[in-house]
C-alpha positions in Angstrom: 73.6 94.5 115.8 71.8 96.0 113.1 73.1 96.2 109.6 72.4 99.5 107.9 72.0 100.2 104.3 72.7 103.6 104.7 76.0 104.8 105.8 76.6 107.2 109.0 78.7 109.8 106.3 75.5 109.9 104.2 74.7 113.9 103.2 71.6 115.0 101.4 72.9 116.6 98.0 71.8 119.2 95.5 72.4 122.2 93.7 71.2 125.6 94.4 72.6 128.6 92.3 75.3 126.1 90.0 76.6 125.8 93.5 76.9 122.0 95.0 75.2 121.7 98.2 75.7 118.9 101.0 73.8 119.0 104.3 75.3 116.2 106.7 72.2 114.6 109.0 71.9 113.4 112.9 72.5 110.6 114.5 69.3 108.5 113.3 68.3 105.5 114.6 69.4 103.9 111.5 72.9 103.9 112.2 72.7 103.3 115.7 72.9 99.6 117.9 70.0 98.4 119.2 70.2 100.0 122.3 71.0 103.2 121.1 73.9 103.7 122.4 76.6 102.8 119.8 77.2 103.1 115.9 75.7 100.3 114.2 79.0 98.8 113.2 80.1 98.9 116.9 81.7 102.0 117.2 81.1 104.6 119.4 79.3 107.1 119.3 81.4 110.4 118.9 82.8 111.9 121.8 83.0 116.0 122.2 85.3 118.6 124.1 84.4 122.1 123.9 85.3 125.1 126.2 83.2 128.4 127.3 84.6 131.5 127.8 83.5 135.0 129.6 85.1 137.5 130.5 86.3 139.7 133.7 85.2 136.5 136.4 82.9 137.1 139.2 83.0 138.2 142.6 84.6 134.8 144.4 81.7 135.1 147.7 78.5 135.2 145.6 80.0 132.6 143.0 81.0 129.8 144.8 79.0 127.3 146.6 79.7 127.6 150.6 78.6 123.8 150.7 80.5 120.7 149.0 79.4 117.7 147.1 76.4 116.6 145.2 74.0 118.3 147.3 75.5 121.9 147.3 73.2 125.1 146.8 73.7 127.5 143.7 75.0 130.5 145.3 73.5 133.7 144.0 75.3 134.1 140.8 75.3 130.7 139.9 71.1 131.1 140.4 71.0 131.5 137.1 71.7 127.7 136.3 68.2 126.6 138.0 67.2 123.1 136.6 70.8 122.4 135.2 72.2 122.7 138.4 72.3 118.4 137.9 74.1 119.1 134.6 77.3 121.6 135.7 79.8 120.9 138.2 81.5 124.2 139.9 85.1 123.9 140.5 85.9 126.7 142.6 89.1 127.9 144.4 91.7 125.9 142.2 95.1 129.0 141.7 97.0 129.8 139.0 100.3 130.4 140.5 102.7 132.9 139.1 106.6 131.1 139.7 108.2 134.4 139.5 106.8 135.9 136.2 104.5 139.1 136.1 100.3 138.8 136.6 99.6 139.6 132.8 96.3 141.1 133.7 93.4 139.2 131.6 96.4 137.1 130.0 98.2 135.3 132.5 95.2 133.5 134.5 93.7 131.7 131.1 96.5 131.3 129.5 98.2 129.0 132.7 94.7 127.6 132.7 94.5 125.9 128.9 98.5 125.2 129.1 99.1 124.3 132.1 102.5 126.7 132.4 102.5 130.3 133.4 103.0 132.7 130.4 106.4 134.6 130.9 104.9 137.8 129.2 101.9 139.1 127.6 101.5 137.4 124.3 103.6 134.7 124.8 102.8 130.9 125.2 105.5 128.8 126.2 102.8 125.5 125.4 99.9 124.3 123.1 96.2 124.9 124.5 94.0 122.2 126.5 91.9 122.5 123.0 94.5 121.5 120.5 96.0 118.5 122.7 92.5 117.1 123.1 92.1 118.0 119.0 95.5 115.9 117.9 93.3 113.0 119.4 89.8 112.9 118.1 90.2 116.0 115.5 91.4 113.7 112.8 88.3 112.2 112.0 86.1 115.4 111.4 85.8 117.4 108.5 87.0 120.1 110.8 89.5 119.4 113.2 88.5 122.2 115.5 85.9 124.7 115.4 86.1 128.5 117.4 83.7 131.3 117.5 83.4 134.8 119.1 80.3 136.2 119.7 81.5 140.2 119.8 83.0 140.4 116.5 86.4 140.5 116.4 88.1 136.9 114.3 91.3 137.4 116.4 89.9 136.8 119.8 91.3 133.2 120.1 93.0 131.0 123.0 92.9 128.3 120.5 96.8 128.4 120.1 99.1 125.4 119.2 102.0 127.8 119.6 103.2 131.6 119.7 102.8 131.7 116.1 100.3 129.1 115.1 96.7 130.0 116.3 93.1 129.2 115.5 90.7 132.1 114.4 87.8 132.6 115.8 84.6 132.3 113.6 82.5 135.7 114.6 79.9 135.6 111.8 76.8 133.0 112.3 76.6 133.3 108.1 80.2 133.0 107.8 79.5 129.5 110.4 76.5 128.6 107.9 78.8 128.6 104.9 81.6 126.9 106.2 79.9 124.2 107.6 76.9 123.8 105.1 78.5 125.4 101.9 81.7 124.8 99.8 83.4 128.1 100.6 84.8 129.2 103.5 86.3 132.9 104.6 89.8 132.8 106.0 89.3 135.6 109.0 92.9 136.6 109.1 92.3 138.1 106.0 90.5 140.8 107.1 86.9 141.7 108.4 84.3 139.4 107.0 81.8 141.5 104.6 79.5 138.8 103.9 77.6 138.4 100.4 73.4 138.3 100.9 72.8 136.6 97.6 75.4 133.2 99.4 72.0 132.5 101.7 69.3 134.4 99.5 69.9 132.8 96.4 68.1 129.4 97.6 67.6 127.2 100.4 69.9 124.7 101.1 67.5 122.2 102.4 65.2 123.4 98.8 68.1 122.5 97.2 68.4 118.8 98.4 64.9 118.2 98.4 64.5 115.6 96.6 67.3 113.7 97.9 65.8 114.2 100.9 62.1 112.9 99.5 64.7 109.4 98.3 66.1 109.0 101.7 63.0 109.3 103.7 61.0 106.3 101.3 64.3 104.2 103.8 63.4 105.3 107.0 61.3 103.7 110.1 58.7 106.2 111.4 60.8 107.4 113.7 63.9 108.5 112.1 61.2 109.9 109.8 60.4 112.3 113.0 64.0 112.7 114.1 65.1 113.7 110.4 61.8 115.9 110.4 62.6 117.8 113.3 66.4 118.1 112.8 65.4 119.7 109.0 62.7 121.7 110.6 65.5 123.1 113.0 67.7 123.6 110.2 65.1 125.5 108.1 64.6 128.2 111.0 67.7 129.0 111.7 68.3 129.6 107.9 64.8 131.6 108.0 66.7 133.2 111.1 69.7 134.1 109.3 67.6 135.0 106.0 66.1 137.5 108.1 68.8 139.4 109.5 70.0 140.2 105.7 66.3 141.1 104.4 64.1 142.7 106.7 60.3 142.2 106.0 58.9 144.8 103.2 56.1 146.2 105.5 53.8 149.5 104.0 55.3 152.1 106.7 58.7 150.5 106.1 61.2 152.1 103.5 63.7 149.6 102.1 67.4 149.8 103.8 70.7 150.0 101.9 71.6 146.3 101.3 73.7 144.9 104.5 77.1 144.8 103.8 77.7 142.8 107.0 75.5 141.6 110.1 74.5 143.3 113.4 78.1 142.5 115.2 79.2 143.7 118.2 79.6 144.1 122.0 76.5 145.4 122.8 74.5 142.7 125.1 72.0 142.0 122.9 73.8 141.9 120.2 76.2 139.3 121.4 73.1 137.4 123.5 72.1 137.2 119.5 75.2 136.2 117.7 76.1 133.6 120.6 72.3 131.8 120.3 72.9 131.5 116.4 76.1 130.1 116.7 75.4 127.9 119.7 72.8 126.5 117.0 75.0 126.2 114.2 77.6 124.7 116.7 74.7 121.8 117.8 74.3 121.0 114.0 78.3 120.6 113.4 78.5 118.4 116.3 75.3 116.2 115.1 76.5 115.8 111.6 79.9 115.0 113.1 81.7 118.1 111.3 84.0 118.3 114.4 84.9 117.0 117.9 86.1 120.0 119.3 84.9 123.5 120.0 85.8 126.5 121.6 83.1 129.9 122.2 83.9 132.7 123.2 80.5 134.8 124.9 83.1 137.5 125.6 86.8 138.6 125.3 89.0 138.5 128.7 89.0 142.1 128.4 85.4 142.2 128.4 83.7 145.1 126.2 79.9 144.4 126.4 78.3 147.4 126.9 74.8 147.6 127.9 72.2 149.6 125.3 72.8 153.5 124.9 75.5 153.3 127.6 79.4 154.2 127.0 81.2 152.2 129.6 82.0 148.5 128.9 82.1 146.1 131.3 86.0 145.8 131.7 86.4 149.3 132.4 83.4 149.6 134.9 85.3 147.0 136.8 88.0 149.0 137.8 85.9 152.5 138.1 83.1 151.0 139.6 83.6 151.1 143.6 82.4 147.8 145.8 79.2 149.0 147.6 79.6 149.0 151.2 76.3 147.3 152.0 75.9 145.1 149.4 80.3 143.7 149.2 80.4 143.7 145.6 80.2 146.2 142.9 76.3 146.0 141.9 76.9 147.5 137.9 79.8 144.9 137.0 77.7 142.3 138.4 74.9 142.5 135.8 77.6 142.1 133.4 78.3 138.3 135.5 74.9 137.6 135.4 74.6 138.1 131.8 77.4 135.8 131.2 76.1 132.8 133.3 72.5 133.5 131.7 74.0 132.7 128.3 76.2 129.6 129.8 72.6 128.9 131.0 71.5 128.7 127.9 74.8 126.9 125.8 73.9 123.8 128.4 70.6 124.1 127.9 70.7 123.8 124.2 72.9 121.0 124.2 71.2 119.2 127.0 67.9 119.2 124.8 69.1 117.6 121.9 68.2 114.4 121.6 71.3 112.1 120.4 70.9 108.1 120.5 69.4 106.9 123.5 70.5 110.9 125.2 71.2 114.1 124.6 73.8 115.8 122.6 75.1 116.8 126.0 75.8 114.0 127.7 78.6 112.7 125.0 80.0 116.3 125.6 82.8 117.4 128.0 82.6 121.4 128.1 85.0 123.4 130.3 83.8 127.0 131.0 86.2 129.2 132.4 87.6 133.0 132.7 91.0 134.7 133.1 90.3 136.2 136.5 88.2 135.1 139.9 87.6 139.0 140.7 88.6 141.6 138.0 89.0 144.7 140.3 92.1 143.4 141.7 93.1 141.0 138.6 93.1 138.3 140.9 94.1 134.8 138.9 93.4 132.4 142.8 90.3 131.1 142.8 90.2 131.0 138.8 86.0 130.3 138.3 85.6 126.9 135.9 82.5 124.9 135.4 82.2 121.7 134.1 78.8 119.9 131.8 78.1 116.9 130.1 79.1 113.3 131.1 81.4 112.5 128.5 79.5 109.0 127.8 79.4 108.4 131.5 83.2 109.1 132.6 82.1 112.2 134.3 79.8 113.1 137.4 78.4 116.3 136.6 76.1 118.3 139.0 78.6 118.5 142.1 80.5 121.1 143.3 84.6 120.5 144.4 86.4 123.1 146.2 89.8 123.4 144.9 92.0 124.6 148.4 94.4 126.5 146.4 95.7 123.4 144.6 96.7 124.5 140.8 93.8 125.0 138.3 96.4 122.2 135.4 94.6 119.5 137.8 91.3 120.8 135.8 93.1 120.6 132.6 94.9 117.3 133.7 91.0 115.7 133.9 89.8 117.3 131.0 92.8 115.4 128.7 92.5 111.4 130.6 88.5 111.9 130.4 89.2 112.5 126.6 91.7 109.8 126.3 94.8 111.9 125.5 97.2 109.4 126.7 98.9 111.8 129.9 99.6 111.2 133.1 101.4 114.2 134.2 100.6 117.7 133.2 102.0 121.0 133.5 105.6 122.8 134.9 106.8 124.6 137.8 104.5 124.9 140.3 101.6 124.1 137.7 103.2 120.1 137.4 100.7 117.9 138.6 99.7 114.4 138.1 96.3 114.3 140.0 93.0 114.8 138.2 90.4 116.2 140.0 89.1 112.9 141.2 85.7 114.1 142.6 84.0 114.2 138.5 85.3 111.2 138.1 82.9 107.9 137.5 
């Protein structure tokens, strides 16, 4: 073992507009073991559970796999995956089963899922989310014990609950992400719509602001932390160029200056949540390196899905019920682009994270991520056959890349597996017919 003389919580510090600035840094080789693999000191290196959310399912005989195992084929709406087909596990055909209370359309299938009990009504939760049980283990030792975003604007759009009346807002705004993870402030969103101020970002840099701490540290680094640090800053410095941009367009000749943004191009329109969801999928990779939190959730879109595509009226939720299945093609060809959209930008969450270097890996593989949505197929509100994916390898407890068919046992198994591979010390999860005390030994290592 190494000794380091810098210390993992080191933060580059400065001071742009009176304002104190602190920018946390990666996992250099500097504080690592020898190997990589390991703090310097011995510990670990941190350990991450995040869930991924869309909305309004799929249609159950394009989405799952026909074939079993390791060497299963992506079926067509899974296509989208490609190379990362080695990263993602499909767990298909596990049920949510009802034990006498009503089918709370897009409540009572993700609500069962992240508890493990069926809701008894629409906007009640009898038990804590999958999120915040995980949280009570390895939140404590984060600056923020959980972190949630929405990528379609609206703060309350949570399942991040610890009870009917406690729950976790969702962060919608990739400024409003910038400044609470990078910045002193933070905006509560249960106070109302966030209206964010240009001059926060605009008034300077917060990388030009801890410059020449930054100049000090690097004089202490090998040549490749040097590279590491480089690239991570270089990172940093677009997406703040990325976010600069979006508040001050460029002052061409034919171009007449705008009012002054009061707020940021939100909303459920495909691109503009494709946008939002990138930003804070970056944002998200920088908490998560600097160790700002352990657990996550995102939200691509609500259960009652209203992404709309461009100069069109209809959202996808409602097209799913209007829209009739073709006859030809089994499934209803419109609501399907709205699928396909999701799984491209799950395509692109696992992607992100599975290109990050971290020690001797990638940020993904000392992630567990659980995607998921409230129904299988939305027409009928159908909550068997509930669609979740797994990614990451959670330091090598999971098997990722296989696909397990569930056989209508109940989806708590999932969430069962999701708690022992993160340590939360259970061995039986779940009530009525939800009880179980079987993981789903098949992503097991």
């Amino acid at each position: 073992m190494k000794t380091p003389p810098i210390s993992r919580r080191t933060v580059l510090r400065g001071i742009a507009g009176g304002a104190a600035v602190s920018v946390g840094l990666p996992l250099l080789e500097i504080f690592l073991n020898d190997n990589g693999t390991a703090l310097a000191g011995g510990a670990p290196l941190p350990l991450r559970f995040g869930t991924w959310f869309w909305g309004c399912g799929m249609n159950p005989a394009r989405w799952a796999p026909v074939s079993e195992g390791a060497d299963y084929e992506l079926s067509p709406e899974l296509e989208v995956l490609g190379s990362l087909k080695s990263e993602v596990s499909v767990l298909s055909g596990f049920n949510v089963f009802l034990d006498g209370a009503p089918n709370e359309p897009h409540y009572t299938g993700v609500l069962a899922n992240l508890t493990g009990t069926t809701p008894p009504d629409a906007g009640e939760q009898k038990a804590p989310t999958l999120d915040t049980l995980i949280s009570a283990v390895h939140g404590g030792s984060t600056r923020f014990r959980s972190l949630e975003f929405s990528a379609t604007g609206v703060p309350s759009q949570t399942f991040s609950r610890e009870s009917d009346s406690i729950q976790n807002a969702s962060i919608v705004s990739p400024i409003e992400a910038y400044n609470r993870i990078f910045g002193d402030g933070f905006f509560d969103p249960n106070e109302g719509p966030f209206v964010p101020d240009p001059k926060t970002i605009l008034r300077g840099s917060a990388l030009s602001a801890v410059a020449e701490d930054t100049a000090r540290l690097e004089k202490r680094l090998g040549s490749h932390d040097k590279q590491r640090l480089d690239q991570y800053l270089t990172s940093l410095r677009q997406l703040e160029r990325q976010i600069e941009i979006s508040l001050s367009p460029p002052n061409l000749e034919a171009c007449s200056r705008p009012r002054a943004p009061r707020s940021e191009d939100l909303g459920t329109e495909v691109g503009q949540a494709n946008a939002t969801h990138d930003l804070l999928t970056d944002l998200l990779v920088f908490a998560l390196l600097c160790d700002q939190t352990r657990v996550f959730n995102m939200i691509f879109s609500w259960a009652l899905s209203d992404l709309r595509f461009l100069g069109e009226d209809i959202a996808h939720h409602q097209l799913t019920h209007d829209e009739p299945v073709d006859r030809e093609l089994g499934y209803q060809p419109r609501s399907t682009e709205f699928s396909q959209v999701s799984m491209r930008a799950w395509a692109r969450f696992v992607d992100k994270l599975a290109s990050t270097p971290e020690g001797d890996g990638t940020l993904l593989d000392n992630c567990l991520i659980m995607a998921h949505s409230e129904h299988s197929f939305a027409k009928s509100h159908l909550v068997a056959g509930i669609p979740v994916m797994v990614a990451g390898r959670a330091q090598g407890r999971v098997v990722p890349g296989v696909h397990v068919r569930g056989n209508g046992e109940p989806v708590s198994r999932i969430g069962l597996t999701m708690q022992q591979v993160m340590g939360v010390p259970v061995g039986e999860w779940g009530t009525g017919s939800h009880q179980t005390s079987q993981p789903v030994g098949e992503i097991l290592a």
